[in-house]
Z-matrix of the N, CA and C atoms (Angstrom, degrees):
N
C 1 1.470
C 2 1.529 1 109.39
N 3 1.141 2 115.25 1 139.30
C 4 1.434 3 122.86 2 -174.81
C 5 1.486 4 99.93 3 -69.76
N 6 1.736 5 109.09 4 177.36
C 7 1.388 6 132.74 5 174.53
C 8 1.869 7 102.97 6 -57.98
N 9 1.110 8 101.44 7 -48.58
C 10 1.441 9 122.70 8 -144.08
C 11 1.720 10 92.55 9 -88.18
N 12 1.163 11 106.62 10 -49.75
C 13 1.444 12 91.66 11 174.19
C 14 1.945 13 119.52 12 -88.58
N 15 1.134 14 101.17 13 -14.25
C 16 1.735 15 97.20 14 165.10
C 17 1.786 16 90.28 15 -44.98
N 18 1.351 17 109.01 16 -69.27
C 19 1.615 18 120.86 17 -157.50
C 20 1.326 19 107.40 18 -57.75
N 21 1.417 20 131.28 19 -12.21
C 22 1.324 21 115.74 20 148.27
C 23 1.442 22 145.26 21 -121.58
N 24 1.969 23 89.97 22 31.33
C 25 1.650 24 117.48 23 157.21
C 26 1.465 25 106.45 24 -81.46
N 27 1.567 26 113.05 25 -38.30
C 28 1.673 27 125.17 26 -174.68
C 29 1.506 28 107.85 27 -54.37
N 30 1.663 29 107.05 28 -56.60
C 31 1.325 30 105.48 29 177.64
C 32 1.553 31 114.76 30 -43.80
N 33 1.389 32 107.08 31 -71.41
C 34 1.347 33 120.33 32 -151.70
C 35 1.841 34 96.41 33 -67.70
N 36 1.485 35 119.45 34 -22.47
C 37 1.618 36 110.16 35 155.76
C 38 1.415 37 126.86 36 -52.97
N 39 1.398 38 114.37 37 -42.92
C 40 1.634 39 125.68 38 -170.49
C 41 1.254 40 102.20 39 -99.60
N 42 1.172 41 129.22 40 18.85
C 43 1.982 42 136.01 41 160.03
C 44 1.296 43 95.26 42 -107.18
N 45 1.269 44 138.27 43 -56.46
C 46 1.432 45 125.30 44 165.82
C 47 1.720 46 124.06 45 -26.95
N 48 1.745 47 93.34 46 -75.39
C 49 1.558 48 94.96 47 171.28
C 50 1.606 49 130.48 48 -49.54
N 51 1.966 50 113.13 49 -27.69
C 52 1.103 51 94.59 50 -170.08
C 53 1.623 52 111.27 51 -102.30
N 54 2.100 53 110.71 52 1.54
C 55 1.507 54 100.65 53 158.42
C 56 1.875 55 122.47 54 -81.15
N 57 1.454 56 85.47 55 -14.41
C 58 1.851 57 94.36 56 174.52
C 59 1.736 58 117.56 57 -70.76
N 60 1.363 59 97.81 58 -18.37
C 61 1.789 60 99.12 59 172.26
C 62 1.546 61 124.07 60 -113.47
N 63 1.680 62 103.17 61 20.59
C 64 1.490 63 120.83 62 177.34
C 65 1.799 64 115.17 63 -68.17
N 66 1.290 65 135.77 64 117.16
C 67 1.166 66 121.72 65 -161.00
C 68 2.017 67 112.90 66 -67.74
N 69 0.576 68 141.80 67 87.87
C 70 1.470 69 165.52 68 143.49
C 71 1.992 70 103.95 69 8.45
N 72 1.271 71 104.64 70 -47.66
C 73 1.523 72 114.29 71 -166.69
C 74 1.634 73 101.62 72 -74.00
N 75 1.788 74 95.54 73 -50.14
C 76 1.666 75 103.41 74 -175.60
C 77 1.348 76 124.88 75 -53.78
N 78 2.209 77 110.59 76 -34.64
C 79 1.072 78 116.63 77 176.59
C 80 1.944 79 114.65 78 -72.96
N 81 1.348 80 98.81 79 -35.36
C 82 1.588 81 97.40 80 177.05
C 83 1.944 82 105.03 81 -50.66
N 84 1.139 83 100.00 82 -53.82
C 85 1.537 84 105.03 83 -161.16
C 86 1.954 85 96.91 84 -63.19
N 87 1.169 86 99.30 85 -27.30
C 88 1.946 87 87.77 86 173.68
C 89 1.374 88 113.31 87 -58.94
N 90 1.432 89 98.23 88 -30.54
C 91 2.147 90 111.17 89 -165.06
C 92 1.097 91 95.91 90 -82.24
N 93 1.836 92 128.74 91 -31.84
C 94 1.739 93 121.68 92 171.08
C 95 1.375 94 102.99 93 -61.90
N 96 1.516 95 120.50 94 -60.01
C 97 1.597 96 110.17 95 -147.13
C 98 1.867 97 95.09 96 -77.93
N 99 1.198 98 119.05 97 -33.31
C 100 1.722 99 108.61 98 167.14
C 101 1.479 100 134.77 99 -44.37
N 102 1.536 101 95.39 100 -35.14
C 103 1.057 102 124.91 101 -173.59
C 104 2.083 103 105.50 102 -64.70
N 105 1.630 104 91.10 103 -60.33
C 106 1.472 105 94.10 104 -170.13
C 107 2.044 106 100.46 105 -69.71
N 108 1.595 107 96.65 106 -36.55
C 109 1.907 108 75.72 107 177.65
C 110 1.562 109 134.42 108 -64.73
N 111 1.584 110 94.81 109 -1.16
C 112 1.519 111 96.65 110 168.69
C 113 1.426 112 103.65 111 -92.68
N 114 1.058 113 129.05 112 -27.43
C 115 1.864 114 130.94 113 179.62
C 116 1.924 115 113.45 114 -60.30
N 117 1.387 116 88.81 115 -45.31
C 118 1.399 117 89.83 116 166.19
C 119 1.529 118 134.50 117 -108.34
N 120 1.555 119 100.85 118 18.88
C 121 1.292 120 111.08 119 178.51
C 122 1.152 121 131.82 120 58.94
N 123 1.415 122 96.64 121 48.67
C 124 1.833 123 112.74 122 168.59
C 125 1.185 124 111.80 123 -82.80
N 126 1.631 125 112.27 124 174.71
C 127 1.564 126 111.12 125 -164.21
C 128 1.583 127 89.40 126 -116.34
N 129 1.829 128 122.86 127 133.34
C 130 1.471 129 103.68 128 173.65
C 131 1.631 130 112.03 129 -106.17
N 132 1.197 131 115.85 130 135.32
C 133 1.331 132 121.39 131 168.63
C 134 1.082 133 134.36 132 -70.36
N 135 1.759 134 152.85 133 119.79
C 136 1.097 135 142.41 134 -175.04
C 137 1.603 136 121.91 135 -128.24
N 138 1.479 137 128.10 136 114.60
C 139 1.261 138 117.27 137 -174.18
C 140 1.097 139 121.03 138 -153.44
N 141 1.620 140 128.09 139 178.09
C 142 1.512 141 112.33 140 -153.71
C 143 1.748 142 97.37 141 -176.41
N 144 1.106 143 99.95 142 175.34
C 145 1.809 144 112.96 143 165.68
C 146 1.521 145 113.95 144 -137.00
N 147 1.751 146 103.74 145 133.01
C 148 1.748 147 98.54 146 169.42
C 149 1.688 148 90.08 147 65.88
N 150 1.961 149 108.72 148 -165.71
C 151 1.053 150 120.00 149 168.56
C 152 1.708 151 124.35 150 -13.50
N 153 1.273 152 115.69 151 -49.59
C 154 1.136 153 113.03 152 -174.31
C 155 1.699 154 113.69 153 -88.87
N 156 0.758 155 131.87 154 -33.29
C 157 1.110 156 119.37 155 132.70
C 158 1.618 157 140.86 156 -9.83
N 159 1.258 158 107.26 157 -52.33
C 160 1.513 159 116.55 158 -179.36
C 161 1.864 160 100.39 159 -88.48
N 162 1.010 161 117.00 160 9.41
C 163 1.638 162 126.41 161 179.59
C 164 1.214 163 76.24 162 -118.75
N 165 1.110 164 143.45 163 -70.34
C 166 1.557 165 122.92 164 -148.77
C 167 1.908 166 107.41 165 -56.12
N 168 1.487 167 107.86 166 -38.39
C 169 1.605 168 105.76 167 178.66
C 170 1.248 169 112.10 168 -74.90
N 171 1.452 170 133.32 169 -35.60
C 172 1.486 171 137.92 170 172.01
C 173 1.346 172 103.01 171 -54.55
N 174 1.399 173 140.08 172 -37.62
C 175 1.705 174 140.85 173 -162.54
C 176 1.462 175 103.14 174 -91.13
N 177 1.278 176 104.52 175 -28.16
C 178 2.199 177 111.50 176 168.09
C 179 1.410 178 101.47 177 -77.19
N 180 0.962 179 126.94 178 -58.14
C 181 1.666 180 128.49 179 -175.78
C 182 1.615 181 108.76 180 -54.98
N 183 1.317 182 126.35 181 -52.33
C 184 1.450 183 140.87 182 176.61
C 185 1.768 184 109.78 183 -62.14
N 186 1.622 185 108.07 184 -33.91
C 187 1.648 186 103.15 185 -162.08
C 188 1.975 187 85.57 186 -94.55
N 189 1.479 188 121.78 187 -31.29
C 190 1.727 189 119.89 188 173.87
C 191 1.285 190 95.00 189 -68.81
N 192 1.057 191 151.38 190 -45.36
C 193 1.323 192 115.87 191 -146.19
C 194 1.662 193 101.29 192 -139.23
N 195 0.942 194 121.89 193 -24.57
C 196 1.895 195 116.70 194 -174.13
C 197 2.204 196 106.17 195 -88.50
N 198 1.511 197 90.22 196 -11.91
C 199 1.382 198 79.45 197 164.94
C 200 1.598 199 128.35 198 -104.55
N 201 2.011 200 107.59 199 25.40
C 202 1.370 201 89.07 200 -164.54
C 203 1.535 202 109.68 201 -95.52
N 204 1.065 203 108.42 202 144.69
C 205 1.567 204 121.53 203 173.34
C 206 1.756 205 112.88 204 -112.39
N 207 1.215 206 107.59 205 141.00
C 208 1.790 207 106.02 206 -175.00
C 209 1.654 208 93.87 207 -83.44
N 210 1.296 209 105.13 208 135.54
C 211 1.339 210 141.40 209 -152.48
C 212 1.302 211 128.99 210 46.27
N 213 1.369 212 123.98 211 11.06
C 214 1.271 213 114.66 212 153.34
C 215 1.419 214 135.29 213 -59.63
N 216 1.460 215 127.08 214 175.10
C 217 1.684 216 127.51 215 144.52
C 218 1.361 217 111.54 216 -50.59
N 219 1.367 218 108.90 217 134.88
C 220 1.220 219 123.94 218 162.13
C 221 1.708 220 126.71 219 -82.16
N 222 0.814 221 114.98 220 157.78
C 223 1.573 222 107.18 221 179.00
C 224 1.923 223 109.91 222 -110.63
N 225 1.285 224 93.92 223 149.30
C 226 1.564 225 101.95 224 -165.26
C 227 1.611 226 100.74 225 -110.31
N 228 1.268 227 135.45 226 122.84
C 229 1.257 228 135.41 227 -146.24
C 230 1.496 229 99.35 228 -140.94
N 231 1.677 230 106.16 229 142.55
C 232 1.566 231 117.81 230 165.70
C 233 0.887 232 114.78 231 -143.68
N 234 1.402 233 133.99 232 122.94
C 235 1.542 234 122.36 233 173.73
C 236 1.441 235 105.88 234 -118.56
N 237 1.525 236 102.36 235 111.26
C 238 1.618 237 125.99 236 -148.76
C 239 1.440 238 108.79 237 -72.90
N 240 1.740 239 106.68 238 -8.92
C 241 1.544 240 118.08 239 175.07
C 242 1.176 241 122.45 240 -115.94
N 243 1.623 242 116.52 241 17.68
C 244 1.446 243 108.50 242 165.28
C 245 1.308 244 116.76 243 -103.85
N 246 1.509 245 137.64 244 0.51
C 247 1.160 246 129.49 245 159.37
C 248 1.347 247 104.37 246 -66.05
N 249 1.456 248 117.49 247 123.57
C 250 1.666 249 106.00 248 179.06
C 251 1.717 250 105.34 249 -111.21
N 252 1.190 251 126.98 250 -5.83
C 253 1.672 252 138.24 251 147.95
C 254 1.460 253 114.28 252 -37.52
N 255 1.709 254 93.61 253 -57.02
C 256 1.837 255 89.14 254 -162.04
C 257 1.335 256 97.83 255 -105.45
N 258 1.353 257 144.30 256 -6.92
C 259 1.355 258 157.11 257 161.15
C 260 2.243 259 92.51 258 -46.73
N 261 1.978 260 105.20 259 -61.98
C 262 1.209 261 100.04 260 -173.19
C 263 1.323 262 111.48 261 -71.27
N 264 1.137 263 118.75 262 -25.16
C 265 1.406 264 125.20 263 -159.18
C 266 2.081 265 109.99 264 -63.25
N 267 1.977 266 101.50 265 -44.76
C 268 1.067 267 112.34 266 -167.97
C 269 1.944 268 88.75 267 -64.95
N 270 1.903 269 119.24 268 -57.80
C 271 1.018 270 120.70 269 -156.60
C 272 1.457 271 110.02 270 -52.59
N 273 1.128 272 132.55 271 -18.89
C 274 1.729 273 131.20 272 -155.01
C 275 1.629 274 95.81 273 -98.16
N 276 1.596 275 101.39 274 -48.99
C 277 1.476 276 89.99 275 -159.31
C 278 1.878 277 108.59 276 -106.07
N 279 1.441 278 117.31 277 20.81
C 280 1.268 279 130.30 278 170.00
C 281 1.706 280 110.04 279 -125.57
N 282 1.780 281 108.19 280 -101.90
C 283 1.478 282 124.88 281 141.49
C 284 1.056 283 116.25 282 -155.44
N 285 1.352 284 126.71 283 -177.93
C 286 1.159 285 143.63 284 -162.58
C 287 1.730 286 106.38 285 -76.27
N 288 1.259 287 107.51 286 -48.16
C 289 1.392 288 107.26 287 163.67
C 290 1.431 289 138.11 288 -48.51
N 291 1.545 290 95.96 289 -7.09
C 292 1.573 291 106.25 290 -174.00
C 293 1.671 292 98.76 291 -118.21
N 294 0.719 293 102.48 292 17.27
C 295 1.944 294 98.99 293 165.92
C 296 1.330 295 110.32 294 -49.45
N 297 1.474 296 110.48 295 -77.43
C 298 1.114 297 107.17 296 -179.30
C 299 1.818 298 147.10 297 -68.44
N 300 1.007 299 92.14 298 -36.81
C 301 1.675 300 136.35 299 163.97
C 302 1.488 301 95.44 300 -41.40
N 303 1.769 302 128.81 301 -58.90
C 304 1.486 303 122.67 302 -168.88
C 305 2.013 304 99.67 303 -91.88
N 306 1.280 305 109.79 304 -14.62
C 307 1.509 306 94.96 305 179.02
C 308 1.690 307 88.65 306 -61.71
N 309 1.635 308 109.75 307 -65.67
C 310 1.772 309 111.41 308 -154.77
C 311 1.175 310 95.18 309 -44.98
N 312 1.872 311 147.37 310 -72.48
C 313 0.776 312 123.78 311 -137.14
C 314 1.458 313 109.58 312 -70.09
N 315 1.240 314 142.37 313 11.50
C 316 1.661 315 124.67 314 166.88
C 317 1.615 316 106.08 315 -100.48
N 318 1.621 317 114.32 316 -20.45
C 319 1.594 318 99.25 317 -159.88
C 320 1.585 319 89.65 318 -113.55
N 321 1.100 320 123.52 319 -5.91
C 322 1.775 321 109.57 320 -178.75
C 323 1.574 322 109.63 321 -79.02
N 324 1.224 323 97.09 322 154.56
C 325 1.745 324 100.01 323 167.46
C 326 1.785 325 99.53 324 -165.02
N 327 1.308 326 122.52 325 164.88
C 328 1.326 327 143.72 326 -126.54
C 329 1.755 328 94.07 327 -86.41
N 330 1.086 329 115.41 328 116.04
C 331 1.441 330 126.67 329 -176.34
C 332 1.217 331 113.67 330 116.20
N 333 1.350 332 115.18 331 -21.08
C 334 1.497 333 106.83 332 -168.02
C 335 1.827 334 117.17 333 -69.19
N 336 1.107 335 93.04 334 -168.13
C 337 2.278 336 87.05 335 -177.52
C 338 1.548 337 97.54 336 -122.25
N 339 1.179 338 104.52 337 140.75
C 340 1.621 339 108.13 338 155.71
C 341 1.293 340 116.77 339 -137.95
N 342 1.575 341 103.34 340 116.97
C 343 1.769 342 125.51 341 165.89
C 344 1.581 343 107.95 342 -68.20
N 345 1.374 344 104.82 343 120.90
C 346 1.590 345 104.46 344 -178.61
C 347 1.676 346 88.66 345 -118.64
N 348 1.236 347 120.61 346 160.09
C 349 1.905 348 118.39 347 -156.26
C 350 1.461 349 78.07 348 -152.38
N 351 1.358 350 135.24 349 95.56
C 352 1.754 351 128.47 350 161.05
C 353 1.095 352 80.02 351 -137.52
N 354 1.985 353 104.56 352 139.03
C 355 1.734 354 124.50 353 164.77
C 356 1.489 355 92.72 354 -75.07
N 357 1.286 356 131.73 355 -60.43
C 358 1.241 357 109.79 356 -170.23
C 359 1.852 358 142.67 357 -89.31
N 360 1.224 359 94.72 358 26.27
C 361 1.550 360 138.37 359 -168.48
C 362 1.965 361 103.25 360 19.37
N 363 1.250 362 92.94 361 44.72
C 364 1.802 363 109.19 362 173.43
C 365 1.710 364 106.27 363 -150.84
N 366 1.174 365 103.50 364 58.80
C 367 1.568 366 109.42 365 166.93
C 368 1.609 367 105.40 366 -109.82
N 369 1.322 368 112.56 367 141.96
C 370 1.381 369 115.39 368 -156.28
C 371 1.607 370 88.98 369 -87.06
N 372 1.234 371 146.45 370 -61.33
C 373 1.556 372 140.66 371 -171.92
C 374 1.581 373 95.97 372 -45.62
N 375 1.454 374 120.51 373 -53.81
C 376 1.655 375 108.60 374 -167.45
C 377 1.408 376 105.69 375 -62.59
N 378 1.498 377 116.35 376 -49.11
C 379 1.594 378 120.58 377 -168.78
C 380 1.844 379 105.85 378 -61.85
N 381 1.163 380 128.65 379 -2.89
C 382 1.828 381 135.85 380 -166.19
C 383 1.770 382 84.19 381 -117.99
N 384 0.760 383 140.42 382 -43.34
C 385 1.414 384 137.55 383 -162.42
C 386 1.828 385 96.67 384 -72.30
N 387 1.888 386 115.60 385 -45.90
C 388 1.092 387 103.87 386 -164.54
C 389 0.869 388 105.29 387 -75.28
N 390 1.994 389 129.04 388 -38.28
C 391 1.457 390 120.25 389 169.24
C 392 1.919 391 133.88 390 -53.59
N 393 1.402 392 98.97 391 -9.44
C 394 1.588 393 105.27 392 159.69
C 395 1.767 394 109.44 393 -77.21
N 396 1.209 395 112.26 394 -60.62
C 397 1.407 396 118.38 395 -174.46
C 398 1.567 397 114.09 396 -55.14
N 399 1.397 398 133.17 397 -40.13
C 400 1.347 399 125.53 398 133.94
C 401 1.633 400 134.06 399 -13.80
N 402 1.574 401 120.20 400 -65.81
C 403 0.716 402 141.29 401 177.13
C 404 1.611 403 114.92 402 -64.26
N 405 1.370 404 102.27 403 -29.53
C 406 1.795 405 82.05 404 168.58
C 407 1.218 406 97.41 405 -120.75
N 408 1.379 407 133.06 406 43.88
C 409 1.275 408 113.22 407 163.78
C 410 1.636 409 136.98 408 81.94
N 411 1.002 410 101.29 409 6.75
C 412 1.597 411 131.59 410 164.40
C 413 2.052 412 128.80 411 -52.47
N 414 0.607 413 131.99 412 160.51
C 415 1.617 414 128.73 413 -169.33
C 416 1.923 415 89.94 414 -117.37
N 417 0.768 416 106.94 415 127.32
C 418 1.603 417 121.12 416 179.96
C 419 2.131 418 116.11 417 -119.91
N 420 1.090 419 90.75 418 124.47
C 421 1.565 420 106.97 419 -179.10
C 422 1.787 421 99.90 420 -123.39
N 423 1.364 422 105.27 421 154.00
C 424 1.494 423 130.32 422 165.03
C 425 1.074 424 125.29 423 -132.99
N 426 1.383 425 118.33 424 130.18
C 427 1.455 426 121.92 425 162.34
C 428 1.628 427 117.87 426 -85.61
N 429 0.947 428 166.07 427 18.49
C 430 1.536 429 168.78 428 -113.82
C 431 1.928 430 105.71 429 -94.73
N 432 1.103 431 97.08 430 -152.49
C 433 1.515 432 106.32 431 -175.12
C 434 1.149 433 129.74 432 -164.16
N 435 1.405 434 168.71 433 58.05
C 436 1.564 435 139.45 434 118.71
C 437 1.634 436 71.73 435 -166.69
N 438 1.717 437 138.58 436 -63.11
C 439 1.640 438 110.54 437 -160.97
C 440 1.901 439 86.52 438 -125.31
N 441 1.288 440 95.49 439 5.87
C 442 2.112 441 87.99 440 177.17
C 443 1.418 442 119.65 441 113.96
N 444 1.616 443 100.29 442 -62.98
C 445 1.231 444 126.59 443 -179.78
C 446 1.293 445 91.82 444 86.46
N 447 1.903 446 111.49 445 -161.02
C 448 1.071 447 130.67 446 164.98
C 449 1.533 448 134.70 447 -35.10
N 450 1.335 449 122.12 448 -57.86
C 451 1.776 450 149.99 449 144.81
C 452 1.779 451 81.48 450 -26.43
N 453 1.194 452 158.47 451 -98.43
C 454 0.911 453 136.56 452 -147.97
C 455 1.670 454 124.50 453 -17.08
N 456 1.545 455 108.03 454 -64.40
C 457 1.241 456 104.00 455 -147.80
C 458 1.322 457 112.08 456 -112.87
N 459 2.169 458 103.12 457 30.93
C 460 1.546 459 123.53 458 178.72
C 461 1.299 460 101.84 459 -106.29
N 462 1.399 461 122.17 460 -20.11
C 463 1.722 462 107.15 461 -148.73
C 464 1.842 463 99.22 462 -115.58
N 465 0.859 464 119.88 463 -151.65
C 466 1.887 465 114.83 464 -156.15
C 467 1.622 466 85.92 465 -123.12
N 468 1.403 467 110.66 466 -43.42
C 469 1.716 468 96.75 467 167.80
C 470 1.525 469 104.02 468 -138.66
N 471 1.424 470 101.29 469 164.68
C 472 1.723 471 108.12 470 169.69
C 473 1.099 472 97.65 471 -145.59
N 474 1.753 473 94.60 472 134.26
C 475 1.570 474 92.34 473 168.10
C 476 1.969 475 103.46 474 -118.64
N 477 0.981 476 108.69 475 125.84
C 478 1.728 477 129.36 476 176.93
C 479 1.694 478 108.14 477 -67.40
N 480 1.149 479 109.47 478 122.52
C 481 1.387 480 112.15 479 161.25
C 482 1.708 481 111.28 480 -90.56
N 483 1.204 482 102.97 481 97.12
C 484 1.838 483 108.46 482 -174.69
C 485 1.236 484 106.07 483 -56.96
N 486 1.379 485 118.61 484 84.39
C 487 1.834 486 114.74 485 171.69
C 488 1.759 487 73.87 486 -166.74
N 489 1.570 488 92.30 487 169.81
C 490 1.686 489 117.46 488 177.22
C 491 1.449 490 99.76 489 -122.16
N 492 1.058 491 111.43 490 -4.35
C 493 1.752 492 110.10 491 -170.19
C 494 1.728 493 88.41 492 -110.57
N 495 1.821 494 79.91 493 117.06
C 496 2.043 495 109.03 494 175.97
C 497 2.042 496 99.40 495 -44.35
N 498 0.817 497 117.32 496 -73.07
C 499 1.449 498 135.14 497 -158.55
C 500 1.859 499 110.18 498 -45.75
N 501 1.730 500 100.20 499 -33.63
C 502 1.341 501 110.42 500 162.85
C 503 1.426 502 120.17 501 -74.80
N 504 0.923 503 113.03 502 -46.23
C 505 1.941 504 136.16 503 -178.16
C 506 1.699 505 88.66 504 -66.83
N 507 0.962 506 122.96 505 -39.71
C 508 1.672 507 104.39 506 167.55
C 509 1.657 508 109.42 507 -81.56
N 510 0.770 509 108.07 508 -40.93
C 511 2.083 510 101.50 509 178.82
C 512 1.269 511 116.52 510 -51.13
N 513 1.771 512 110.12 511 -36.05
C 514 1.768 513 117.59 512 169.95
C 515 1.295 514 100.94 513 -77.83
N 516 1.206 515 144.41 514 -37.32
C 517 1.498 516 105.59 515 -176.54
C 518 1.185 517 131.84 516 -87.68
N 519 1.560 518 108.07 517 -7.06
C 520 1.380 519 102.90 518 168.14
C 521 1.824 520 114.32 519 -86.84
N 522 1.372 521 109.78 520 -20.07
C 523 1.317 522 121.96 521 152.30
C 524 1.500 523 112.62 522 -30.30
N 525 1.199 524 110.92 523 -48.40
C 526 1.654 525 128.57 524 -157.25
C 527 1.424 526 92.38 525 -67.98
N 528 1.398 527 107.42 526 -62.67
C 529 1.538 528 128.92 527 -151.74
C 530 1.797 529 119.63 528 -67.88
N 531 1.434 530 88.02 529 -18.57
C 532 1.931 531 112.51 530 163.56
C 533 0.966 532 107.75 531 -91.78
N 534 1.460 533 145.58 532 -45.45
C 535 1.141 534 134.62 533 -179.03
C 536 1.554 535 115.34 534 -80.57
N 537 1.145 536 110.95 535 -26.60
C 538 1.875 537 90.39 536 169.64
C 539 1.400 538 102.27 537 -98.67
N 540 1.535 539 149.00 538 -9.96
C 541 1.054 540 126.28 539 150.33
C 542 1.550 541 123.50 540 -60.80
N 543 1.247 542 121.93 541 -0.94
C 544 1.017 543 122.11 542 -176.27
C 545 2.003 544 121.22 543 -91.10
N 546 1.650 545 67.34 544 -47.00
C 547 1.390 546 88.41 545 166.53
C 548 1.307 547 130.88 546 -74.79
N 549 1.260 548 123.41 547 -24.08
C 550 1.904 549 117.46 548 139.51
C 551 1.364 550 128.64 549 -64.74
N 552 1.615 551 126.71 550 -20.40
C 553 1.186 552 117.80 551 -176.87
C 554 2.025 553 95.88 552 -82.86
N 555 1.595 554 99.33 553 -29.06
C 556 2.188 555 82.70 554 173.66
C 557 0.891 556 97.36 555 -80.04
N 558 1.713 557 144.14 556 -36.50
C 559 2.044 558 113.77 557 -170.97
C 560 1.513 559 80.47 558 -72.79
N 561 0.967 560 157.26 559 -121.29
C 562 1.537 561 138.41 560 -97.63
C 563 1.180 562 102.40 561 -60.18
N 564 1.461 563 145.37 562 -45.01
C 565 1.411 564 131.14 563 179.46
C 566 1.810 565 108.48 564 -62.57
N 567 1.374 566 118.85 565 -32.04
C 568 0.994 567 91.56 566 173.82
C 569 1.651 568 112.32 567 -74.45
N 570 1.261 569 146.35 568 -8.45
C 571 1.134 570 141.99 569 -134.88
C 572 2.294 571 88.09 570 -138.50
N 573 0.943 572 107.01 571 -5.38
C 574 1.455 573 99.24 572 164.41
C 575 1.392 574 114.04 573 -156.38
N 576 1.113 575 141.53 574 -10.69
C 577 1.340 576 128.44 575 143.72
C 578 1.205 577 134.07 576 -33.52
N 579 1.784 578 112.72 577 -38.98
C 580 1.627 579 102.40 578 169.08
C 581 1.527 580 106.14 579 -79.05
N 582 1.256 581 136.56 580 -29.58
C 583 1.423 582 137.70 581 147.73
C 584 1.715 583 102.98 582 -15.39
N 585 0.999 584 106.24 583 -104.11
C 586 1.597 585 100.11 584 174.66
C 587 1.163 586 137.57 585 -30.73
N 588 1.089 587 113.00 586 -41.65
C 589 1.572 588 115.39 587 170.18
C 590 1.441 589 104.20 588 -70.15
N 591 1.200 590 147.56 589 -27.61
C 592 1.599 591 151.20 590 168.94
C 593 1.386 592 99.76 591 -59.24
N 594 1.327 593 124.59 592 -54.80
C 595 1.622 594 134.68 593 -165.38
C 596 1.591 595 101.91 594 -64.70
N 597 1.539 596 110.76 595 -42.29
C 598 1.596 597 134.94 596 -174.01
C 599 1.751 598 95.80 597 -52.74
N 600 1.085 599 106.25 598 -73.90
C 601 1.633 600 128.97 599 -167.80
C 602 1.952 601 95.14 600 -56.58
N 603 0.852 602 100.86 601 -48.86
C 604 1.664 603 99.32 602 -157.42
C 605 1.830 604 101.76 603 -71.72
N 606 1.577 605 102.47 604 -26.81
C 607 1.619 606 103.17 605 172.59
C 608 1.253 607 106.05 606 -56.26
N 609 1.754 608 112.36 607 -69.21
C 610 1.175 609 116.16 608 -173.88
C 611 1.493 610 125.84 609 -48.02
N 612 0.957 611 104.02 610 -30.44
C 613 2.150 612 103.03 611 -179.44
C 614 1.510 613 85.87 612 -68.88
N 615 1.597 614 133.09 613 -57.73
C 616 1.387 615 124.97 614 -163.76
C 617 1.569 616 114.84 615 -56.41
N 618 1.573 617 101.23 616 -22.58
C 619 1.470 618 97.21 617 177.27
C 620 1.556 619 116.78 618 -96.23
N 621 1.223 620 119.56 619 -26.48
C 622 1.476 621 122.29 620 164.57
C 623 1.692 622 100.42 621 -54.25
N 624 1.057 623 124.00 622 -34.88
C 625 1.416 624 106.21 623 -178.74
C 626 1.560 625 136.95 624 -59.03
């Protein structure tokens, strides 16, 4: 085996080990509390820098639209870094650190969720955004990477991608972001599909009649 491909048996060895030591309980409980802010019609927040960033808009696009089921909750989605107008607008004429931080404080309100996505869980816009979402009362999640950083020991959960290498710590969170979107689009089908099929059946006898 060559140099070059040892080095991309190594990878794909140490992506194994570090989705096999992903905590399992923390991700269920994201798919509960997501779950109920679409039941009661919370708004979820999603945001990021660089790489993470582009997971934060893929996990809004995936949680709007790949989880919808006919008659379920819908999910209410923001991805606080794809306006790139008012993203520049806040950075030029405030700072850059306050991108996010001045979107939440006009559109958050008390129940809602916010996904914060930093590999090195000490980015100053993510770390100002969670201290707004605090402040009004908001439910706060993290995606971070290898010891947390800072974002660890602000938000209501963190989940760590156990690696030090950036490039992996991005493969788990979008890892993350398929698997609990996934996992709301089977509880609601399991949890309203036979719904429909009851509604299905009960038309038809009314219309055979």
């Amino acid at each position: 085996m060559s140099k070059n491909m040892q080095n991309i048996s190594t990878y794909f060895a140490e992506m194994k080990n570090v989705v096999a030591n992903l905590p399992v309980e923390q991700i269920d409980q994201i798919v509960d509390i997501l779950l109920q802010g679409a039941v009661t019609r919370r708004k979820v927040f999603i945001f990021g820098n660089g790489g993470s960033a582009s997971t934060a808009s893929h996990f809004a696009c995936d949680l709007s639209k790949n989880t919808l089921v006919e008659g379920a909750p819908k999910f209410r989605v923001i991805c606080l870094n794809d306006n790139i107008p008012l993203i520049t607008a806040w950075a030029n004429d405030t700072a850059y650190d306050n991108i996010f931080a001045a979107q939440l404080s006009v559109l958050v309100e008390p129940g809602d969720i916010i996904i914060a996505i930093s590999c090195s869980g000490n980015s100053g816009n993510v770390l100002n955004a969670i201290k707004v979402a605090h402040q009004n009362n908001a439910f706060t999640i993290a995606f971070t990477g290898d010891k947390g950083g800072k974002i660890k020991d602000m938000v209501d959960i963190c989940v760590l991608a156990p690696t030090p290498r950036i490039e992996q710590q991005e493969d788990i969170h979008l890892i993350l972001e398929h698997c609990i979107c996934a996992n709301i689009r089977d509880r609601l089908l399991q949890e309203y599909a036979p719904k429909l099929e009851l509604e299905a059946a009960v038309s038809k006898v009314t219309v055979d009649r």
